[in-house]
PLY file of the C-alpha trace (Angstrom):
ply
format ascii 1.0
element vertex 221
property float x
property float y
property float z
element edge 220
property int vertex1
property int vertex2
end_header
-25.66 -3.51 4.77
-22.02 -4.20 6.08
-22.40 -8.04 4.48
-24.02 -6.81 1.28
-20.74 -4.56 0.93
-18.46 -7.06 1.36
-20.08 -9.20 -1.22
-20.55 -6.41 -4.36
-16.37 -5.33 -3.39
-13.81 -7.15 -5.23
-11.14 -9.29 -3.48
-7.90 -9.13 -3.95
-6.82 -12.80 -5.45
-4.45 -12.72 -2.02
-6.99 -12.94 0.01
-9.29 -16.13 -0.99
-6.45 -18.35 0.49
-6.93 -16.87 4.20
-10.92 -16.21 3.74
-11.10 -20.31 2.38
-8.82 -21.33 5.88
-11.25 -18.63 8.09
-14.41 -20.41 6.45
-13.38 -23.49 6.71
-13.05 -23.41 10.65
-15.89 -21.65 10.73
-18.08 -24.50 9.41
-15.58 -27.13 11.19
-16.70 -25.12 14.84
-20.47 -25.13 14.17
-20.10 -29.15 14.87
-18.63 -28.11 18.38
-21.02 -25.81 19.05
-23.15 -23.12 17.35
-22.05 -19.78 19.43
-18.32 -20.94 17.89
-19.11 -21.05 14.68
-21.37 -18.01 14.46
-18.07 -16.10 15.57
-16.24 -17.80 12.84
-18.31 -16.30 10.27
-18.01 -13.27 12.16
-13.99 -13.74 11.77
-15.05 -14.24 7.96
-16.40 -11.95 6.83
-13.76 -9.33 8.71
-11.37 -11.16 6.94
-13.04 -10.97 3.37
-13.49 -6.64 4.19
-9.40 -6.87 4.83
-9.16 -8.35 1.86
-11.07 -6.29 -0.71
-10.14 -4.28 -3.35
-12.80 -1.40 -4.17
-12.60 -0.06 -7.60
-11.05 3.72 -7.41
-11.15 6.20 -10.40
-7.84 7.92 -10.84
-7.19 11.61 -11.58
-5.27 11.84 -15.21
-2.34 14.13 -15.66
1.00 13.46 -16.03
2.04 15.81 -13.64
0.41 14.68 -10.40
1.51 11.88 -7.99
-1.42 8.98 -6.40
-1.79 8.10 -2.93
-0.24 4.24 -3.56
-1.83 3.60 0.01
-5.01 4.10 2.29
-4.71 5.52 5.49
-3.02 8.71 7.51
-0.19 10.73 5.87
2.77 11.18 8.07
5.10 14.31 8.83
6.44 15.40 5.94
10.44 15.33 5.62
13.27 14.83 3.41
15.21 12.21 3.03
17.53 9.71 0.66
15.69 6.85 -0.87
16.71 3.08 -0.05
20.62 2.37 -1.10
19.46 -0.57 -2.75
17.42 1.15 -5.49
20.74 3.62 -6.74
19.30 6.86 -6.74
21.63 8.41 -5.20
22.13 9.63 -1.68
20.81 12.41 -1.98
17.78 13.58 -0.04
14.66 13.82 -1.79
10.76 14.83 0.03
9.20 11.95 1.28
5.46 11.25 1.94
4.54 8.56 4.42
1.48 7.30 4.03
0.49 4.63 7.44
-2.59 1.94 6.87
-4.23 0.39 9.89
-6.11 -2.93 10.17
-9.46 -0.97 9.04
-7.98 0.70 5.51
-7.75 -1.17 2.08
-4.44 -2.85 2.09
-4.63 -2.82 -1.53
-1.04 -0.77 -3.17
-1.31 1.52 -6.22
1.19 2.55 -8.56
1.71 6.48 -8.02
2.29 7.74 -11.37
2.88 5.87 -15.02
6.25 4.75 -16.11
8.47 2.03 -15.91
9.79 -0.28 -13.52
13.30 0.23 -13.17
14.70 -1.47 -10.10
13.39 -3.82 -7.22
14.99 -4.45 -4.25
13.95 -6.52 -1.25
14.94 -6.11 1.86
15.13 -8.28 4.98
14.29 -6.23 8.14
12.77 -5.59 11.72
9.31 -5.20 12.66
8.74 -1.98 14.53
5.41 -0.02 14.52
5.16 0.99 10.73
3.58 4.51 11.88
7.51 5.60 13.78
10.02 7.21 11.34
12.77 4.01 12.06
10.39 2.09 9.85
11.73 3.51 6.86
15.62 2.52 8.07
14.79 -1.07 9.97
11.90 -2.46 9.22
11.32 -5.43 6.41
10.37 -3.88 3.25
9.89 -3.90 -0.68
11.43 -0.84 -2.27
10.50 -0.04 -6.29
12.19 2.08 -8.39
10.03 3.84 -10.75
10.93 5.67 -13.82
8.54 8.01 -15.12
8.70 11.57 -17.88
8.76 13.90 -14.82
12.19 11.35 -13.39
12.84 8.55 -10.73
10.44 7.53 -7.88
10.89 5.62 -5.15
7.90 3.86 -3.50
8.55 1.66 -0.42
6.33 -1.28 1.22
7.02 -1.49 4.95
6.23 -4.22 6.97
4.62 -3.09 10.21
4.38 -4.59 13.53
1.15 -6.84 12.48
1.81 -6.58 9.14
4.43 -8.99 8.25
3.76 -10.21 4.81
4.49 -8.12 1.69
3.04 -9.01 -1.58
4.49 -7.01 -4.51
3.38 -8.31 -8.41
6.24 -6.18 -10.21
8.63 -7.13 -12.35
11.77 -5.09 -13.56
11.11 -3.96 -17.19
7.33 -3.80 -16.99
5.50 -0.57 -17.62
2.44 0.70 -15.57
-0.26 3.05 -15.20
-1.16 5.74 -12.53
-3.57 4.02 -10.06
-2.66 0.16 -11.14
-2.86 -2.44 -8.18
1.10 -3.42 -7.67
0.83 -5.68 -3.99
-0.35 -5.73 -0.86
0.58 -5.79 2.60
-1.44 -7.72 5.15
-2.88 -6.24 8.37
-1.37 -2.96 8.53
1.44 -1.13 7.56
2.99 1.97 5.41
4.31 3.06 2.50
6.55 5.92 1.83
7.62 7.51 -1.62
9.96 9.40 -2.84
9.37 12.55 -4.96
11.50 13.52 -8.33
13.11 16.94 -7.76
10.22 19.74 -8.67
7.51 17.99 -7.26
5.49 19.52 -4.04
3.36 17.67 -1.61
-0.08 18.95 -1.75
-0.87 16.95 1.60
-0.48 17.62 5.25
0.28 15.55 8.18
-2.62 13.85 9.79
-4.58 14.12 6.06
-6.37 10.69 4.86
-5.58 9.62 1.71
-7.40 7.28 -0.46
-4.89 5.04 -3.10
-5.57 5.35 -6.67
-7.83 8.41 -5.85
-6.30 11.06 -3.31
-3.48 13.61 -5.39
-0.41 13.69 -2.87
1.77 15.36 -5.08
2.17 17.38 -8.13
4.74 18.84 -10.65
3.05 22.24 -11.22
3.04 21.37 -14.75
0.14 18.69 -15.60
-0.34 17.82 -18.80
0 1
1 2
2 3
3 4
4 5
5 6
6 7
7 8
8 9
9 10
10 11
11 12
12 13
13 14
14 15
15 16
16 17
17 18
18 19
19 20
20 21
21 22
22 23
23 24
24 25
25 26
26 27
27 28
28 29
29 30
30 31
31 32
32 33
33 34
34 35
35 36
36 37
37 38
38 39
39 40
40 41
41 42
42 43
43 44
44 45
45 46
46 47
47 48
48 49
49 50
50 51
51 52
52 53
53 54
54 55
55 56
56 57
57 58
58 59
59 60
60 61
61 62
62 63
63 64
64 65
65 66
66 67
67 68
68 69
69 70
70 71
71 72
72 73
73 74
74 75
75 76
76 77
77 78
78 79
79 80
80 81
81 82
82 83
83 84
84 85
85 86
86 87
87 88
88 89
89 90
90 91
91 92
92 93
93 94
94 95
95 96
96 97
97 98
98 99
99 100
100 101
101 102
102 103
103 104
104 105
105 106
106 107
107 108
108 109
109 110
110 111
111 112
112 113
113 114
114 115
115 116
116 117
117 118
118 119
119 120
120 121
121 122
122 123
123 124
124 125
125 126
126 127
127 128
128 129
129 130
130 131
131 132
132 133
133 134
134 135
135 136
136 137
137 138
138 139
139 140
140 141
141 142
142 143
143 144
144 145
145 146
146 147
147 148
148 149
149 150
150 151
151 152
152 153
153 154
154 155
155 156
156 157
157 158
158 159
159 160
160 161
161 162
162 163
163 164
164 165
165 166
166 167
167 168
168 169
169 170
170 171
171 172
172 173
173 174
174 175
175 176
176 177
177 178
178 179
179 180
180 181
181 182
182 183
183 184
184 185
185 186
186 187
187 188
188 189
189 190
190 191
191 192
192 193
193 194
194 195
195 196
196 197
197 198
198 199
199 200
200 201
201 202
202 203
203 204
204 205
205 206
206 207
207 208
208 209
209 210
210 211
211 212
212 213
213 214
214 215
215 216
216 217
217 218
218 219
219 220
């Protein structure tokens, strides 16, 4: 069942690079011996179930804001968004949202507008899951503009996870629940709410990007 899962779920186009490399050593190993190569299919396939990229259905309504991430929510908290995106300083509530080697590493834009700023940023690579993450570690901040105002949403490099992949450009306009990037083999991703927006998640919640409502306005259209 696991196998037939992986093969009906969509990859991201990141991934066939890595799953081509795993295969390939796989086949290369069953020359040296058979146990070897069985366990590089093994390493295969886990790598083509990091990889995918399940289809998600997003809620509409202008008014709410989209898990951009799988995984566990983090305490809640306020703070200023990244310097480098000129929002101001600030503070602003923040959702944390941390993926683990098991979740979809596939990002989602949380709510439709425009792309506004992006910023890059060189950094450490502590364990995404502490709060220091969000001040140290490597990361890809985005600058959102959207009806309801700015938001900030912030790839974070974790202690694994040390490669972010992020397909915007500055000027383009998206949709609610649109894959943006990726980051590989755990990590986080924290945004950064327009005043007059509420969480509508806890700490310790799961949230499911593209899917799970994190956020709203109070006023969906």
């Amino acid at each position: 069942m696991i196998v037939i899962n992986i093969v009906l779920v969509p990859i991201h186009p990141a991934g066939w690079p890595f799953i081509g490399l795993f295969a390939a050593v796989a086949f290369a190993l069953f020359f040296v011996a058979a146990p070897l190569g069985w366990i590089g299919i093994v390493l295969t396939a886990w790598c083509t179930y990091f990889f995918r990229n399940p289809a998600r259905v997003t809620p509409e309504g202008d008014g709410f804001v989209i898990a951009p991430a799988d995984g566990v929510v983090l305490p809640l908290g306020m703070a200023p968004p990244p310097p480098e995106l000129e929002m101001g300083d600030e503070p602003l509530q923040r959702i944390c949202i941390f993926m683990n080697v098991f979740n979809v590493h596939v990002n989602r834009i949380p709510l439709k507008g425009t792309i506004e700023r992006l910023a890059y940023i060189p950094g450490r690579f502590f364990n995404a899951s502490l709060d220091k993450a969000s001040k140290y570690n490597e990361r890809m901040a985005v600058r959102l503009k959207t009806s309801a105002g700015d938001i900030a949403v912030v790839q974070i490099a974790g202690l694994v996870a040390r490669r972010i992949k992020c397909d915007l450009v500055e000027g383009q306009e998206v949709q609610a629940g649109e894959v943006f990037g990726l980051i590989r083999f755990g990590s986080r991703v924290d945004v950064y709410l327009p005043p007059g927006f509420s969480p509508r998640v806890l700490a310790g919640q799961i949230s499911i990007a593209g899917e799970s409502i994190i956020a709203d306005s109070g006023k969906q259209e």
